[in-house]
C-alpha positions, -999 to +999 in steps of 0.1 A: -087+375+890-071+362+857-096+346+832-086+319+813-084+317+774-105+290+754-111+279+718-138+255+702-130+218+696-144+221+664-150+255+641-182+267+645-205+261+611-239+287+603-257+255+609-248+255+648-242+289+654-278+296+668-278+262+690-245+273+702-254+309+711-285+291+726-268+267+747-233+274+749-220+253+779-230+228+753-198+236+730-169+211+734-140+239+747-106+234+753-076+256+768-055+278+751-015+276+757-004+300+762-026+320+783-034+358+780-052+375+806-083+385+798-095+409+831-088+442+816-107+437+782-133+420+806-137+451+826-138+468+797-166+456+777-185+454+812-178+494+811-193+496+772-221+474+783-231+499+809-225+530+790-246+515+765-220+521+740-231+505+707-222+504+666-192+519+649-182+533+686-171+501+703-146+496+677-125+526+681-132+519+722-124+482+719-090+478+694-064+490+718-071+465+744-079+437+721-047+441+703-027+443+735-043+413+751-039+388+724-007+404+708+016+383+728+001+349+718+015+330+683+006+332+650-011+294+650-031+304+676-041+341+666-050+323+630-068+298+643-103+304+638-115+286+669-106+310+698-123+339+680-158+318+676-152+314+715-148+349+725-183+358+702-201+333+706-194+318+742-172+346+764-187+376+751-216+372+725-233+411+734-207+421+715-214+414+684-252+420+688-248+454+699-217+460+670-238+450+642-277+453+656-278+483+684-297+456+708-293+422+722-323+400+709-343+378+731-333+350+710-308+343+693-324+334+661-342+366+663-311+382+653-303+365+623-341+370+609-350+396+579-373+422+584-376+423+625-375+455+626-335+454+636-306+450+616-299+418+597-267+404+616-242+379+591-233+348+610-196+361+600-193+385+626-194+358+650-178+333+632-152+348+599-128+326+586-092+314+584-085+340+554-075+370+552-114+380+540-126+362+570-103+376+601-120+408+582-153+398+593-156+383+631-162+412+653-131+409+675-102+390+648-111+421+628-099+446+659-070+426+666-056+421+628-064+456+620-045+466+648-015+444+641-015+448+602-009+491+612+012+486+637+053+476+637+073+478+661+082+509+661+042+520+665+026+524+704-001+550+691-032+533+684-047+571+672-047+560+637-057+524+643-090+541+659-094+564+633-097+533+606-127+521+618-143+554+615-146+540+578-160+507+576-157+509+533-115+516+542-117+491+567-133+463+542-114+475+514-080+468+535-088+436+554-099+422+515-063+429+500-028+411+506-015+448+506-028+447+537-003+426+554+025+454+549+021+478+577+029+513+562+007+506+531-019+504+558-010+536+578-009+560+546-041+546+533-055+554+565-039+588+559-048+596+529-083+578+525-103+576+560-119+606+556-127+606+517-167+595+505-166+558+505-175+556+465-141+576+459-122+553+486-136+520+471-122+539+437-087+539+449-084+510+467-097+491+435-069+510+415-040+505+438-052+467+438-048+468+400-010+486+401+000+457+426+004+434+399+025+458+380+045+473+410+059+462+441+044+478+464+061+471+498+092+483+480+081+515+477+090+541+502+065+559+524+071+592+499+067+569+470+033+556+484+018+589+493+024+600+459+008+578+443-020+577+466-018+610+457-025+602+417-054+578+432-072+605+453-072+629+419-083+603+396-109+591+422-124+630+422 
């Protein structure tokens, strides 16, 4: 049966995040056209739920069908902040508690408290923002930008898309930097970086920041760019 697709009246704020995880046939909702159908991710996270699949691991379970499902909608919609507070907060809020805390807490605010004996869960990973930064940050936008930022359209193999999130300090590092937006920058980072300590990747991210105000860097070919990863990764050492 195909689900339908929602977003928020109004951007969620931290203020009404816990009322809204509280009571969320409270939230003001609204259609989103065009429509994606959402049964296969559905049945999906059902599957994670009952494998009790939690942390790191749902990400490199969850990208590929997150980035197919919303791939065909447009860029205003994929941008607007308001459909990914719906799928965390309202369609499938477990999610992110089992993502960032292992456990779904008995209430909400619970899981947003210091020193419960869980992990401390940022309101961002069910809200983000409409920045680069912030589609960094909600558990899902994060999947799908990541995903989409890799990939061209030459791409189908989501093997190094998975492999990204094996890192979260790559995966921060990229979803932080307008480099990001250029496809094979993000590929041979993944590369050459995913498997590095994360103090050395953190290095040479920070450096190649620095040379993008000096060099283009989506002018450079793929060669070029692994070379000077290259440089990075021995300086980084």
């Amino acid at each position: 049966m195909r689900e339908e697709l929602f977003r928020l009246k109004t951007p969620l704020i931290n203020s009404g995040l816990i009322s809204a995880l509280r009571y969320p046939e409270s939230i003001g909702l609204e259609k989103v056209k065009p429509q994606v159908d959402l049964t296969d991710l559905s049945k999906l996270i059902d599957q994670l739920i009952l494998e009790n699949i939690k942390g790191s691991n749902l990400d490199a379970r969850l990208v590929e069908c997150v980035h197919k499902t919303f791939k065909p909608l447009p860029s205003h919609v994929l941008t607007d902040m308001r459909m990914w507070h719906w799928l965390c907060v309202i369609r499938y809020p477990n999610i992110p508690w089992l993502r960032w805390r292992g456990s779904i807490p008995v209430d909400p605010e619970d899981g947003f408290t210091v020193g419960t004996g869980k992990k401390h869960v940022p309101s961002l990973r069910f809200l983000g923002t409409s920045s680069i930064n912030g589609h960094g940050r909600n558990t899902f936008s994060r999947l799908f930008f990541a995903a989409d930022r890799m990939m061209d359209k030459s791409q189908s193999d989501y093997t190094l898309v998975k492999k990204l999130f094996t890192s979260q300090e790559l995966h921060l590092g990229l979803s932080d930097r307008e480099f990001s937006l250029i496809p094979m920058i993000n590929r041979v980072l993944t590369e050459k970086l995913v498997e590095l300590p994360d103090s050395k990747v953190r290095i040479a991210i920070r450096k190649l920041n620095s040379l993008g105000g000096s060099i283009c860097l989506d002018l450079l070919s793929e060669e070029q760019l692994e070379k000077l990863i290259d440089i990075q990764d021995k300086e980084a050492a």
